[in-house]
Every structure is written in C-alpha cells, then in structure tokens.
C-alpha positions in Angstrom: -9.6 17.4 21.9 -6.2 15.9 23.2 -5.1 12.7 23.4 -5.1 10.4 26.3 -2.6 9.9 28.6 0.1 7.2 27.8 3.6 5.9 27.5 6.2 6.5 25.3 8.9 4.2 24.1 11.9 4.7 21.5 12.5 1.5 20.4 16.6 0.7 19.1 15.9 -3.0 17.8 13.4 -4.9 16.1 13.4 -7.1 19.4 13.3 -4.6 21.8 9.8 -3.1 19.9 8.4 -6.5 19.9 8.8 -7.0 23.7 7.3 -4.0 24.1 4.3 -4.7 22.2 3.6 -8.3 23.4 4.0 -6.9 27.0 1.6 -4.1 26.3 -0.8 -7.7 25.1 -3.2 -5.1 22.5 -2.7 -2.1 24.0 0.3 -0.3 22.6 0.5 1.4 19.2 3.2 2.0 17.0 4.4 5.5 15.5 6.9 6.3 12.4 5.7 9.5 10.8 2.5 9.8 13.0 0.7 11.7 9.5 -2.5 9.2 10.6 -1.9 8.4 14.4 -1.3 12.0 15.6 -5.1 13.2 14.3 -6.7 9.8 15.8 -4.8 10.4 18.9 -6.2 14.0 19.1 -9.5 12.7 18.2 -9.4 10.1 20.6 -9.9 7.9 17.8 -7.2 5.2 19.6 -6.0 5.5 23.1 -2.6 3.6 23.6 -1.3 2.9 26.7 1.9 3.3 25.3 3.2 5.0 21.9 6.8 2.8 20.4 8.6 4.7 18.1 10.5 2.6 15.6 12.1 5.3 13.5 15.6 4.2 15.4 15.4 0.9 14.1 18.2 1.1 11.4 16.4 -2.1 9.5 13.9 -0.2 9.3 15.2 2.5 6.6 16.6 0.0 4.8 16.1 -0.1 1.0 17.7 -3.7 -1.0 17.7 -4.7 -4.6 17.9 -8.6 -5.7 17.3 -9.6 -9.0 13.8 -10.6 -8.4 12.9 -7.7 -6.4 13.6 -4.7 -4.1 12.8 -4.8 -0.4 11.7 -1.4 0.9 11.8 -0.9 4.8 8.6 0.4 6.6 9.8 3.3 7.5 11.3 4.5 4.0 9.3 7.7 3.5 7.3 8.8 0.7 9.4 11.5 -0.1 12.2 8.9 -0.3 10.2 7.2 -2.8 9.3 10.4 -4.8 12.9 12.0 -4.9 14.4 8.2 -6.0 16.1 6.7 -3.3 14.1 3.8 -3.9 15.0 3.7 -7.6 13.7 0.3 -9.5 14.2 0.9 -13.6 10.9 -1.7 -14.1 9.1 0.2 -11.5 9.0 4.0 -12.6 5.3 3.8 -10.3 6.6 4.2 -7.5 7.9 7.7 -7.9 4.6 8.5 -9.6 2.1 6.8 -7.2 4.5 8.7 -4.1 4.2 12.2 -5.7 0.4 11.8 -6.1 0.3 10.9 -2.3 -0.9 14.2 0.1 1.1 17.0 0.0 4.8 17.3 0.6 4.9 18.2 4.1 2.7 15.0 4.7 5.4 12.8 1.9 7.9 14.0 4.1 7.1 12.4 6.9 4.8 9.8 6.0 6.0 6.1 5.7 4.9 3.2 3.6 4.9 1.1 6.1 2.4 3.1 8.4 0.3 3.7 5.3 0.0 0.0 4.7 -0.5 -0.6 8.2 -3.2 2.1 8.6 -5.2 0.4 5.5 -6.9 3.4 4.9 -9.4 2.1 2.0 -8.6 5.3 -0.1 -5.4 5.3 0.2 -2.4 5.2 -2.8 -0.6 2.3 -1.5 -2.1 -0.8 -1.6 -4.0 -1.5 -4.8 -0.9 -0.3 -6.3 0.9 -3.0 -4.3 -1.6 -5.7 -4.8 -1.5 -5.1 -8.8 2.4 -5.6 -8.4 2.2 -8.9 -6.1 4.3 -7.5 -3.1 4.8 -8.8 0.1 4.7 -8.1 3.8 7.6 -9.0 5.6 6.3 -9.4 9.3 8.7 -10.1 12.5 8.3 -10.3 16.3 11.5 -9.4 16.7 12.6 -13.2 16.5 11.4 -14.6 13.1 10.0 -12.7 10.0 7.5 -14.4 7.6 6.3 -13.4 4.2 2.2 -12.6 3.8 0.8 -11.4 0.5 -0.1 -7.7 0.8 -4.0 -8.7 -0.5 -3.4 -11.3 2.4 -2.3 -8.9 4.9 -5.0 -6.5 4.9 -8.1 -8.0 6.2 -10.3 -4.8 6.1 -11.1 -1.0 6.3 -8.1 -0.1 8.9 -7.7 -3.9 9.5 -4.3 -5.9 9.1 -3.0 -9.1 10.5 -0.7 -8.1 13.0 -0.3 -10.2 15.9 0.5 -8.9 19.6 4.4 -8.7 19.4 4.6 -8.5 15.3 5.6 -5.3 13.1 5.6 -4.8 9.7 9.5 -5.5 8.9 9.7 -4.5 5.1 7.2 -5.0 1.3 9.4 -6.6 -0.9 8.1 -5.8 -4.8 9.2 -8.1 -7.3 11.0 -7.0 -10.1 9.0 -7.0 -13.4 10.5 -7.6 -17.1 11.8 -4.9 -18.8 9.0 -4.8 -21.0 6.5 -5.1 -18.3 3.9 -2.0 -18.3 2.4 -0.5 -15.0 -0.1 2.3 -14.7 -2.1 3.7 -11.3 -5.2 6.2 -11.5 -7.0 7.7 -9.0 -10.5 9.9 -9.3 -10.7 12.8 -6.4 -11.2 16.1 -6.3 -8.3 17.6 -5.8 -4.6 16.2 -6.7 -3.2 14.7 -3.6 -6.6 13.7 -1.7 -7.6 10.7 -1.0 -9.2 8.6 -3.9 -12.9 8.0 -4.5 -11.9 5.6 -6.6 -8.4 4.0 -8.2 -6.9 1.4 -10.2 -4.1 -0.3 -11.1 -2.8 -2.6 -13.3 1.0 -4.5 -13.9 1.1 -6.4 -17.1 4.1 -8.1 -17.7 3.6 -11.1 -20.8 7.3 -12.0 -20.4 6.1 -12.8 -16.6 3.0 -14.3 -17.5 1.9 -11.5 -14.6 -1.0 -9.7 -15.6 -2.8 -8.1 -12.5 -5.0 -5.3 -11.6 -6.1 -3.9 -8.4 -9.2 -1.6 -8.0 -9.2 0.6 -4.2 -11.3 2.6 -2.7 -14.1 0.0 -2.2 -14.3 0.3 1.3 -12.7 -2.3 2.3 -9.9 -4.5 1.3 -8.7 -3.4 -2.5 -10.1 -6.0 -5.1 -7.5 -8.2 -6.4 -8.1 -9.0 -10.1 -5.3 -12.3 -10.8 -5.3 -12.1 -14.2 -6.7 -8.7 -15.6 -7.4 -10.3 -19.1 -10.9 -11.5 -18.3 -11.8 -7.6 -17.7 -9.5 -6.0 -20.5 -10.6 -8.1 -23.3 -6.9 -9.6 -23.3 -3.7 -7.4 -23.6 -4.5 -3.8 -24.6 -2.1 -2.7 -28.0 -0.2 -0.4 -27.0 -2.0 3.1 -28.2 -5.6 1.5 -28.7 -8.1 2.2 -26.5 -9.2 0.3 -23.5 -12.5 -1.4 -23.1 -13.2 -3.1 -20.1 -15.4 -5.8 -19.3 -18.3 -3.5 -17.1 -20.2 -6.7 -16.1 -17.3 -8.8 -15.5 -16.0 -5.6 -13.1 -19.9 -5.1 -11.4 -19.6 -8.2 -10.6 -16.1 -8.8 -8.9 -17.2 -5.3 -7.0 -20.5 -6.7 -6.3 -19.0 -9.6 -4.7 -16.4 -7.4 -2.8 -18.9 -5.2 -0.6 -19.3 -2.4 -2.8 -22.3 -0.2 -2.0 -22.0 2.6 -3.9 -22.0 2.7 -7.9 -19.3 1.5 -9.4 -18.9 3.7 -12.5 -15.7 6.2 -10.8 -14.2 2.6 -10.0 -14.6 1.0 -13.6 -13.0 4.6 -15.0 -10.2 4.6 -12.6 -8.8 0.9 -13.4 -9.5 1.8 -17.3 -7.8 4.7 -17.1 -5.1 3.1 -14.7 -4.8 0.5 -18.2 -4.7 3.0 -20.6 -1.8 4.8 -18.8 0.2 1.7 -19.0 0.1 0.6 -22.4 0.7 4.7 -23.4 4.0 4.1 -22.0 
C-alpha cells in the first residue's frame, strides 16, 4: 500500500510548527526521522492531512549540560547518542541503551524524541527514562512546560500532546558520581524490539533509587523506590533477588496479561548489570 494523500510542511521555528499544527486542529502529524511514521503511512496506519518536518528547527538538535542535568533536543539522533555527542560521565547508559536500539541504518536516522513520542511499549527509551526521572519539555511554540516522562505517556502509542504542542527536549538529571544504572532487554535477536526490559538508577548519595520495567503493553511501570523489590541495595558483586510477589503484583495492577517471568528477569538482570559496574 501507499500512503494517503497530504500536505507537506518544513517547519524553521518552534512557532511556525505550532501554528501549523493547531491550524491543522488534530489532523497534522509531525516527522523527524520518519523510522516509525514512514511504515504507518504506507500502511495507512495514520492518514495526515499534512506531514511538518521539524528537522530545521535548530533548538531542536540542541544538546545542554547544567550541573543537575543535560537537556537533549528531540531530534538528537540515536546515533548521536551512540557515537557520544551526548556525552554525560554519570550517564554511560545512554550510549549503551542507543547502540542496543535497531540497527544502524535505523540509529541513524531515528530520534529520541520521535521514539518517545511514538510510545511504542517495546521500545528502549522510555523505561530507561522513567528509571532515571527525565523530563518532557513540551512547547506550543509560545511557552514550554515540564511533564514527567511516566506522566507524559498515557498509553500504548498514547502521549499528552495537545493540538499546537511538540515535544521541545528530555532533560535527564545528573546522577552522583557513585550512582549505578543498568538497562536489559529479553528479545530474540540484538536490536529488536523487547519482550520484556528493565531498568534501574540507584544513586544513595541522591537518595534516588528507581526502576522501570517496559514492554507491558502499555505505559512502562514506574517502581519509586526499587528497594521494596530488591530486598534493599544490592552489594556490589552479590547476586540479585527480587521480590517476585512484590513485582506480580505491581504488573498485576499495571494491565499485564501475559506471564510475567521474561519481565521479572529483565529488571533483575537490568540490577545486576548495575551493581557489576
């Protein structure tokens, strides 16, 4: 198949993109790398009545470093993130997670910001986002607010974008020094899409110490403080046992309907990859 007909815009400003979507009222959809849109379009998945490219939007590529964080641009590609150019000493993960994400061609091209956007379920990005507390920077092209990522998704290929708002930027904060991070994800062949994953952040000099389980179907599971399923803080080098009826149960309440063994792996594994670090 082949896509509908429709419109195509190259937006130059964050404003300009936002008029264009809020005049569209629903109807318009937004391209970077296209690794997702372009097979839904084909597939008649979406039909847009206009297509806005943003990848002109210099605040889009942007990468910044505070002290208590880095603010990554949506349109900063994977590869970007795999080859270092977003380059964070306390967050090594990133350039793991990225590598582990399709296949180059697809890194190349692919954005986080349309990952996050599309909220694929199995996807790399966001449980290893929620475990490390970022944030969505949304704008309409006026004003930009701040949503927590686990806030931001709503569902399976479900976000809370307005008419007229695009996602601006994630801004990560910056974990201690000491801080240990680990992501894991069961499929069947490196680079596809997880059937299950898990990640944790656990930083003591933070008093952060989160974990994140995808592939769930739905939103990832957000787990606040990861020491009621990990028994407290792992040793470095001992084994991790987690907490299977404290994890059934936070699945359980999530939606899950398949078994959740591959999930309580992942995030173990995911734990004992940090503290081997």
């Amino acid at each position: 198949m082949k896509p509908t007909n429709f419109e195509f815009a190259r937006a130059t400003s964050l404003a300009e993109a936002a008029t264009i979507l809020r005049q569209a009222a629903g109807t318009a959809r937004v391209v970077a790398g296209g690794q997702s849109l372009g097979p839904m379009l084909n597939l008649r998945l979406v039909q847009p009545s206009i297509l806005v490219d943003i990848t002109a939007i210099p605040e889009l590529t942007h990468v910044e470093e505070h002290a208590d964080g880095v603010v990554v641009g949506a349109c900063v590609t994977i590869s970007d993130i795999e080859d270092g150019r977003v380059r964070v000493e306390e967050l090594p993960i990133l350039a793991s997670v990225a590598g582990g994400v399709a296949y180059r061609a697809v890194r190349n091209r692919g954005t986080i910001g349309g990952s996050i956007c599309h909220a694929d379920p199995a996807g790399d990005w966001l449980p290893t986002l929620c475990a490390l507390a970022a944030e969505c920077i949304v704008t309409d092209g006026r004003r930009a607010r701040r949503v927590p990522i686990d806030q931001f998704v709503t569902g399976a290929f479900e976000v809370m974008l307005e008419p007229g708002e695009l996602l601006q930027a994630i801004r990560i904060p910056r974990p201690s020094r000491a801080a240990r991070c680990g992501y894991y994800k069961v499929c069947r062949k490196a680079g596809e899409f997880a059937l299950a994953s898990g990640a944790v952040l656990l930083d003591g000099e933070r008093d952060r110490f989160r974990a994140a389980i995808g592939a769930t179907e739905g939103r990832p599971v957000v787990i606040a403080d990861a020491r009621m399923i990990l028994g407290g803080i792992p040793r470095p080098g001992a084994a991790v046992r987690l907490d299977e009826s404290a994890a059934n149960e936070l699945l359980g309440r999530a939606g899950l309907t398949t078994p959740a063994r591959l999930h309580i792996t992942a995030l173990t594994r995911a734990a004992a990859s940090a503290m081997a670090k």
